[in-house]
C-alpha positions in Angstrom: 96.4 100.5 47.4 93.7 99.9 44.9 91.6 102.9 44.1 87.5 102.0 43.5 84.2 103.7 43.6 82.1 103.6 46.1 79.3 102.0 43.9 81.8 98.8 43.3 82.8 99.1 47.1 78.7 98.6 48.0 77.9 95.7 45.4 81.4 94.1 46.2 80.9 94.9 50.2 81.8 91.0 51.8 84.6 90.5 48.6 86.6 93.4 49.8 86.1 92.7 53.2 87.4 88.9 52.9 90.5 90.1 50.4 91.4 92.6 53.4 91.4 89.9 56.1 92.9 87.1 54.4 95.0 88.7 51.7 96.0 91.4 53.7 94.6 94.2 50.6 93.6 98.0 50.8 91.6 99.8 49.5 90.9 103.6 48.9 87.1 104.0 47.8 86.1 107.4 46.1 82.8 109.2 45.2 83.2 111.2 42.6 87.2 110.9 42.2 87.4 112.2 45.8 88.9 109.9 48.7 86.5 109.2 51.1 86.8 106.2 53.0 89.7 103.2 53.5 89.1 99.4 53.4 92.1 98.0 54.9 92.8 94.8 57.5 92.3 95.9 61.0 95.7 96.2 63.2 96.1 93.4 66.2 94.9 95.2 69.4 96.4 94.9 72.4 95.6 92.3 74.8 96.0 92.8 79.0 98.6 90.1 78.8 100.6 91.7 75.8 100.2 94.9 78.7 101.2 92.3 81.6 104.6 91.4 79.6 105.6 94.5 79.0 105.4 95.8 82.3 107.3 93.0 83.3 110.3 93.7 80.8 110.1 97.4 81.6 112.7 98.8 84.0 111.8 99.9 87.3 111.7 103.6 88.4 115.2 104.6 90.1 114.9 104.4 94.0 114.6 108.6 94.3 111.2 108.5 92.4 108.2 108.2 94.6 110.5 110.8 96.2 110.0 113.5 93.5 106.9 112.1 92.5 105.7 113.5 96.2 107.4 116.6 96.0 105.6 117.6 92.6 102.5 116.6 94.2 102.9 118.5 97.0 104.1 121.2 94.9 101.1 121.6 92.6 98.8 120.9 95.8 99.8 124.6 97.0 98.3 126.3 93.6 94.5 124.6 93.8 92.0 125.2 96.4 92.1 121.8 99.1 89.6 119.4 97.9 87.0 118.7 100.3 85.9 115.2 99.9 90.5 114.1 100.4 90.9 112.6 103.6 94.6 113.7 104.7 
């Protein structure tokens, strides 16, 4: 990671910004030799279809589940006052 101050980060703003996109570059910019701040090419979010595909390739619960799902629920019902605006 190349180290530079934050004077050449502000006059070199749109350079560093284009090396870190299209070369893939960091940078670590420091005021006063102290580390203040990275420059670095943004990670790939996730997209609802990368979420979509996964779920899909994810294994489904074993059929005992929703079973002891419930029974938690029920469980941890018992130690909180009844909530007033639940309709069972």
């Amino acid at each position: 990671m190349e180290r530079i101050t934050a004077t050449e980060a502000s006059r070199n703003f749109s350079e560093l910004l284009n090396r870190a996109r299209y070369g893939g570059e960091s940078f670590l910019v420091e005021r006063n030799g102290e580390a203040v701040a990275e420059i670095r090419p943004a990670r790939k979010g996730s997209t609802v279809a990368d979420a979509i595909d996964f779920l899909k390739t994810t294994p489904l619960p074993d059929p005992d589940f929703k079973r002891d799902m419930l029974k938690i629920i029920a469980e941890r019902k018992r130690d909180y006052p009844r909530d007033p605006w639940d309709d069972d």
